[in-house]
C-alpha positions in Angstrom: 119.9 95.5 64.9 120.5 92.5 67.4 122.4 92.8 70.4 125.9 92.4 70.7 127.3 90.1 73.6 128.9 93.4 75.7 125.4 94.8 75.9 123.6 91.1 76.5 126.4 90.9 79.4 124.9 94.3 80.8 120.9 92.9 80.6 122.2 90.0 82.6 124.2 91.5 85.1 121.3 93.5 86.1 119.1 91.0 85.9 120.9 88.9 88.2 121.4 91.8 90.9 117.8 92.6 90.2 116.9 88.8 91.3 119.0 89.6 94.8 116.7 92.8 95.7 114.9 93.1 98.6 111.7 95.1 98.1 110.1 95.1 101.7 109.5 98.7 102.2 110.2 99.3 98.6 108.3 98.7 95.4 105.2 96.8 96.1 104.1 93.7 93.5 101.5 95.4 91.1 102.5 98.8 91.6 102.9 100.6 87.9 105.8 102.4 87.5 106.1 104.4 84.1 109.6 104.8 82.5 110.4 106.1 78.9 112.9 104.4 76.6 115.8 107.1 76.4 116.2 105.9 72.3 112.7 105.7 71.2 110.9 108.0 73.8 108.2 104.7 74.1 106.9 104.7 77.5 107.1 101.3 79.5 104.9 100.8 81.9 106.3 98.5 84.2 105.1 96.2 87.3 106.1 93.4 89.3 104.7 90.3 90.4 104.9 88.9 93.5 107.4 85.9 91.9 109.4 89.5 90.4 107.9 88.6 86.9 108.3 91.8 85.3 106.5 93.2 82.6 107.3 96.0 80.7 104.1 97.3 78.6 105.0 99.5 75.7 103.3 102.1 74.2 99.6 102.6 74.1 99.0 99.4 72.6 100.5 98.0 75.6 98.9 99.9 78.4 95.5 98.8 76.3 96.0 95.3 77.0 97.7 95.5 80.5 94.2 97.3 81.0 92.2 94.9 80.1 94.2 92.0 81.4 93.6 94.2 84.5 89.6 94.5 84.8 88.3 92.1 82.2 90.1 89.0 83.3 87.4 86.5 82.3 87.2 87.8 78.6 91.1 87.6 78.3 90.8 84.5 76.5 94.1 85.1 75.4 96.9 87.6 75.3 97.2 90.6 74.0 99.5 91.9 75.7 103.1 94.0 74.0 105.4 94.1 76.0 108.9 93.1 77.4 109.0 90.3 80.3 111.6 88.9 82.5 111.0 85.9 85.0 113.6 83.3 86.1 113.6 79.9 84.8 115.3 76.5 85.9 117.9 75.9 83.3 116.0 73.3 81.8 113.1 75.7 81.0 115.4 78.2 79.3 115.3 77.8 75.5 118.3 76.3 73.6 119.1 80.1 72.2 118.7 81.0 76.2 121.4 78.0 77.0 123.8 78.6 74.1 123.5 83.1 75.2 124.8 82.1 78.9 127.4 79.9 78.1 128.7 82.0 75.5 129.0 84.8 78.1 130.5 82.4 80.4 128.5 81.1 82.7 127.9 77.7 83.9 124.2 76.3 83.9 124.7 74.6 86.9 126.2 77.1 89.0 122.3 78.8 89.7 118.9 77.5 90.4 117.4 79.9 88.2 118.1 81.9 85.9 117.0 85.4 83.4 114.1 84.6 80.5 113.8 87.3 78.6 110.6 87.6 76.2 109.4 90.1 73.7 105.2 89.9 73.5 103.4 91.6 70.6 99.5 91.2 71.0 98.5 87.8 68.6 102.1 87.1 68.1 104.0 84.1 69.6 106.7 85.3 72.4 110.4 84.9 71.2 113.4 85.9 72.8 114.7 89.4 73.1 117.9 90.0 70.3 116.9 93.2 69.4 119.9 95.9 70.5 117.2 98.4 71.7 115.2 96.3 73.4 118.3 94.9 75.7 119.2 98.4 76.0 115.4 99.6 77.3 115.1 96.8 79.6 118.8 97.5 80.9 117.9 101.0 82.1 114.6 99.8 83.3 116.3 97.5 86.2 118.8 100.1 86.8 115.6 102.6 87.7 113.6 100.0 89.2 116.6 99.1 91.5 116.8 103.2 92.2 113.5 104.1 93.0 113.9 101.1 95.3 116.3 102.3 97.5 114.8 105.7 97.4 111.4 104.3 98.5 113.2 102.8 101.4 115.2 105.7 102.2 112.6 108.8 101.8 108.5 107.9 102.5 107.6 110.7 100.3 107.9 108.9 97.4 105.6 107.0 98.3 103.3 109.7 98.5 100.8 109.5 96.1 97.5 111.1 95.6 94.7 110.0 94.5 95.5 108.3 90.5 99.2 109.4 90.4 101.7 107.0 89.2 106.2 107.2 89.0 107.3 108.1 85.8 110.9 108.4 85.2 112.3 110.7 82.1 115.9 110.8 80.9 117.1 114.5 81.2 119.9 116.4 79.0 122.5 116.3 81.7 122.1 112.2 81.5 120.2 111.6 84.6 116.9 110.7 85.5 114.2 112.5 86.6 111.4 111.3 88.8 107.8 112.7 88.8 104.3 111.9 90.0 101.8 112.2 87.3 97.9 111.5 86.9 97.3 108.5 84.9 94.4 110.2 82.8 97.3 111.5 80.8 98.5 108.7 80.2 95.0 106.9 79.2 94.0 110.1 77.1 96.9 109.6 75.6 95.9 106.1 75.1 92.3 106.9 73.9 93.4 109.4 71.2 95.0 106.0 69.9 92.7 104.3 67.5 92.3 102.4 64.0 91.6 105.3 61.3 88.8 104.4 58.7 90.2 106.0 55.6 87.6 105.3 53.0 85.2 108.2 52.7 83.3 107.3 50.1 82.3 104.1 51.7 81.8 105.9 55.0 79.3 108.4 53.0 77.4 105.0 51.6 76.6 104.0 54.6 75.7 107.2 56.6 73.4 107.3 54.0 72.0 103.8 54.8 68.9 102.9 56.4 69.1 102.9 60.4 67.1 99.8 61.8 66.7 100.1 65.6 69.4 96.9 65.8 72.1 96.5 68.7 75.6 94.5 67.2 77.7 93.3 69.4 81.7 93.0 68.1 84.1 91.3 69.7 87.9 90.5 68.3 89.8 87.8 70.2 92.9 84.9 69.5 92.9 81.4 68.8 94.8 79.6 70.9 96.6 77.3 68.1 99.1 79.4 66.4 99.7 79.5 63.0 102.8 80.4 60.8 102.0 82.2 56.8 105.9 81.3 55.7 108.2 78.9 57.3 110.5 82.0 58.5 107.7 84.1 60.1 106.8 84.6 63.3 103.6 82.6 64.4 100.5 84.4 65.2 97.3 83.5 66.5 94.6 83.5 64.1 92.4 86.8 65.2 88.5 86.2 65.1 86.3 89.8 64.2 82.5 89.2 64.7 79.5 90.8 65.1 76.2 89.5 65.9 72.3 91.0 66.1 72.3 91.4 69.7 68.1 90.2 69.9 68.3 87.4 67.6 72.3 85.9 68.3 72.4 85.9 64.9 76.1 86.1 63.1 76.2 88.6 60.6 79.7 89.4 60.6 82.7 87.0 60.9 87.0 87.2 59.3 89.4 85.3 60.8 93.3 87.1 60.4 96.5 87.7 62.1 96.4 91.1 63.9 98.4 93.0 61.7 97.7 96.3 60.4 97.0 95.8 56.7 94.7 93.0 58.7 92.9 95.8 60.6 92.4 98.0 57.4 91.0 94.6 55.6 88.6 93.7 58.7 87.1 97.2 58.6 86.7 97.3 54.6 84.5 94.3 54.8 82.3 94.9 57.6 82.2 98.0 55.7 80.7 95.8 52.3 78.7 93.4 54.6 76.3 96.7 55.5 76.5 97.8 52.0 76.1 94.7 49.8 74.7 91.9 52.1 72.8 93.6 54.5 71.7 97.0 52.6 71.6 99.1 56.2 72.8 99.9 59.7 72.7 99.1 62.9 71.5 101.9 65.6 74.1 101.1 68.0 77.5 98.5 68.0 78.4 97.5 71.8 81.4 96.0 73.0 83.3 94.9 76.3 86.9 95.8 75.0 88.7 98.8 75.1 90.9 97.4 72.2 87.8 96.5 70.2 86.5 100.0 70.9 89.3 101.9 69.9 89.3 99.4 66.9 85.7 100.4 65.3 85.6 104.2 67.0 86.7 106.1 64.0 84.4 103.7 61.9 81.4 104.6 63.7 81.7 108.5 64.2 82.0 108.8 60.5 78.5 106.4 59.3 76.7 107.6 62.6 76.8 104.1 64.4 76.6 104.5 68.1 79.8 102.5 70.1 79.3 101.8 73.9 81.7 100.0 76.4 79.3 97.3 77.9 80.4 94.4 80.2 79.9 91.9 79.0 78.4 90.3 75.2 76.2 87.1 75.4 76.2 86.2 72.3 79.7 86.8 70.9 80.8 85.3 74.5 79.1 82.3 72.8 80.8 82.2 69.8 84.0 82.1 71.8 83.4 79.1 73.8 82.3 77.3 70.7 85.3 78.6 68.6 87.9 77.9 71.4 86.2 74.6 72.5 86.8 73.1 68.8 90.2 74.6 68.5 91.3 72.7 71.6 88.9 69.6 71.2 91.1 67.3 68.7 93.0 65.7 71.4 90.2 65.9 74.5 88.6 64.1 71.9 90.8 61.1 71.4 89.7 60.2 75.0 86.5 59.7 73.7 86.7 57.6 71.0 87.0 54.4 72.8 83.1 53.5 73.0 82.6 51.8 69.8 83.3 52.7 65.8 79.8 54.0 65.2 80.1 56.3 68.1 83.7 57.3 67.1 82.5 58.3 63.3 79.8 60.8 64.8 81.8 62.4 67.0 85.1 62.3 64.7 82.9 64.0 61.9 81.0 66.4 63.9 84.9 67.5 65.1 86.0 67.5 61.4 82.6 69.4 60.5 83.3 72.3 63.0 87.5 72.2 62.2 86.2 73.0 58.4 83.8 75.7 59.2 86.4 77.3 61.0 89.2 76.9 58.2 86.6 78.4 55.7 85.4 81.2 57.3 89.3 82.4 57.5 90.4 84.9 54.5 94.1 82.7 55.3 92.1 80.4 52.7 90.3 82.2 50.4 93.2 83.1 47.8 94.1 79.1 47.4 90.9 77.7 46.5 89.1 77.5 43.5 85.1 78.1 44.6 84.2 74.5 43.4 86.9 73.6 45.9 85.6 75.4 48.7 82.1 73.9 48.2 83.6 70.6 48.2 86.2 70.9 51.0 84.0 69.9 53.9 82.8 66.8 52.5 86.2 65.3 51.4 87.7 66.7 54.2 85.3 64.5 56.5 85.8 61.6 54.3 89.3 61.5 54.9 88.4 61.2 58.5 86.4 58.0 57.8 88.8 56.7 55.6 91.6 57.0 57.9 90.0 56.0 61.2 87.7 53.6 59.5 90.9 51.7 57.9 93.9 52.2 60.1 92.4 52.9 63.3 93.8 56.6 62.9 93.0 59.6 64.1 94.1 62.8 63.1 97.2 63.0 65.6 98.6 59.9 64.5 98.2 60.2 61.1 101.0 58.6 59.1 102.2 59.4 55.6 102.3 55.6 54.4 98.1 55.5 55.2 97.6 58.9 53.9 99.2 57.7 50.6 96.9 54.6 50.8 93.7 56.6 51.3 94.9 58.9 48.7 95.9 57.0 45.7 93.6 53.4 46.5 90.9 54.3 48.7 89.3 57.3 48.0 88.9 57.0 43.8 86.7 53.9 44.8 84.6 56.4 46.5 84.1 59.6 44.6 83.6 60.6 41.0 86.1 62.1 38.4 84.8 65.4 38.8 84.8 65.4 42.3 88.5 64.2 42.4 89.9 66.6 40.5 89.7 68.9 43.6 90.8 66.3 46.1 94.9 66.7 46.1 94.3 70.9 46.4 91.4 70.2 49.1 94.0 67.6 51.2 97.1 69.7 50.6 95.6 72.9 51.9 94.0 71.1 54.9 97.4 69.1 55.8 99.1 72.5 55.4 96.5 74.2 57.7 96.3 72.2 60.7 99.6 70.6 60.1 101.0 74.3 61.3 98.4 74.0 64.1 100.2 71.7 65.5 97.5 69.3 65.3 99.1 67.1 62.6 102.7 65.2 64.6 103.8 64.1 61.5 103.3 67.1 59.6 106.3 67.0 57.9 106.7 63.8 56.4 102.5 64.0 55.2 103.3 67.0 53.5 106.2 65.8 51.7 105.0 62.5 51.0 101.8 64.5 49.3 104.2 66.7 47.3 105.8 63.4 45.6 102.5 62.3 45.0 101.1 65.4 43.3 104.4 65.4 40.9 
């Protein structure tokens, strides 16, 4: 249920006092405080930054990825982190929801230099605002504490006085206080370890125990895409999530799904790794390595019941690799456009080698299998790169100046001069589903009217 205005009022009257605190002697930036949601019993663990960004990690799930944010910085190729955030903005950062929240409550935007952003972060999810009456609520209490154990600090040394691992946590009592103790954070990360994607299929697990072993290494790796995407207009957007594994000798890829991180998503991922073993490659690895505690919480179940070895490793050559590549074309449309002022042969190559690696990408993602017909999929490269020449070739344009008047042009005059009956009768589902794709990438500007201009067209 979202918040109501009395309890948004609350948030950012702490917020603001919060802002005003002096931690000198107090809470020190980084410092992980654990505090547990009164409602849900969901521990937060909370730190500062030194600009008093603070982050409120929730669950296991959260203290997962602050963990890995934490010692495997240069494979955090992007978020996936859950949690709760406040920083303060300038008014003109603040979201028009942010605005329109503040000056129902009555304050003027001018009156402050900064002011409260509040966030909610689910790993592979875009951040949105916080509405949600709970979470207001949680992160309420959390300044109040935070503020507390401040003064405390400042007041009485010994509580400061931590040995060895031990960490603040703060539990809401009967009596409607709080109580503050010093606990080892190994319970806290066994709690975190007994958390992990369950492999319910038996009788596939049985197949493949019962597999061949080859003395193989894979290395897996999951991580995000950094173009979101949207399935349904009212959805949240998510970054596509890449699963892959490759034969750690050869760098071969013999495993790859594109999804959203969901958990039906995480169930689907497993199931086909599951019939790549069975049906493509008829055995099993010795041993599956990986550098993330996520991913190795991910495939743990998994491999104790088909007697696969899993090891936490450093780092992973090959799937790093993949990642650069994967990342490199996401990002490359516009770094690209720089390039494309030596000449229209050299444009072509390196507009179709970007359209060639865009549509490997798009294929290899599950997003796409239900809407093609096969005949479609085979074809989809092909045309997709002809439009590319077509549009560039004839109007100068590339793919973020596309405009619906030339797309109609290459469409209904252009490209039936260049293909055969047979092949067009794929081209308007090939062109929709690619408009649609990268159109909610972002990639397309004029998404909207394309897409509405190929509608018409289609009848």
């Amino acid at each position: 249920m979202d918040a109501n205005q009395l309890e948004f009022k609350q948030l950012y009257r702490e917020a603001l006092e919060f802002k005003e605190v002096d931690l000198d002697g107090g809470i020190k930036p980084g410092q992980l405080i654990v505090i547990q949601d009164p409602e849900t019993d969901i521990l937060g663990f909370c730190c500062l930054d030194k600009e008093m960004k603070l982050s409120i990690h929730l669950g296991a799930e959260g203290l997962r990825g602050y963990l890995e944010m934490l010692y495997f910085p240069e494979s955090y190729l992007l978020s996936r982190q859950t949690c709760l955030t406040l920083d303060f903005a300038k008014f003109q950062d603040l979201d028009v929801w942010d605005c329109m929240l503040l000056e129902d409550m009555g304050y003027a935007l001018n009156e402050k230099d900064t002011w409260p952003k509040f966030r909610s972060l689910l790993a592979g999810f875009l951040p949105v605002a916080i509405k949600d009456g709970g979470e207001c609520r949680f992160l309420t209490q959390v300044l109040k504490q935070f503020m507390v154990l401040n003064a405390q600090m400042k007041m009485d040394r010994e509580v400061l006085n931590l040995i060895g691992d031990q960490i603040l946590y703060c539990v809401f009592n009967e009596q409607g206080g709080w109580d503050t103790m010093k606990v080892s954070m190994n319970v806290f990360l066994e709690e975190m370890n007994n958390e992990k994607v369950i492999y319910k299929n038996e009788l596939e697990a049985y197949r493949i125990k019962r597999l061949p072993t080859m003395n193989m290494k894979f290395e897996v790796t999951q991580f995000f895409l950094p173009q979101a995407m949207k399935k349904e207009d009212e959805s949240r957007g998510f970054f596509p999530m890449v699963t892959a594994a490759f034969d750690s000798a050869t760098k071969y890829l013999v495993f790859a799904e594109i999804t959203d991180s969901g958990k039906e998503s995480q169930e689907m991922i497993l199931h086909k790794f599951a019939q790549t073993l069975m049906d493509e490659l008829q055995f099993k690895p010795n041993e599956m390595v990986t550098n993330s505690e996520t991913v190795l919480s991910f495939f743990e179940d998994f491999c104790g019941k088909t007697n696969i070895g899993l090891e936490l490793v450093p780092t992973l050559e090959a799937a790093e690799g993949l990642m650069a590549d994967l990342l490199k074309d996401a990002e490359g449309y516009e770094e690209n456009g720089a390039e494309l002022e030596i000449g229209f042969e050299g444009e072509i190559d390196v507009l179709l080698e970007t359209a060639k690696n865009v549509c490997k990408t798009i294929l290899s993602s599950n997003l796409l299998q239900s809407k093609l017909v096969e005949e479609a999929k085979h074809q989809f490269t092909s045309v997709i790169e002809l439009l590319h020449v077509v549009m560039l070739g004839n109007f100068k344009e590339l793919p973020d100046s596309w405009t619906a008047n030339n797309m109609e042009i290459a469409y209904k005059d252009i490209l039936p001069t260049m293909m055969s009956k047979e092949e067009l009768k794929y081209v308007p589902e090939i062109i929709s589903n690619y408009v649609d794709i990268v159109g909610e990438a972002e990639v397309l500007p004029n998404y909207r009217e394309i897409k509405q201009r190929m509608e018409l067209m289609r009848g």
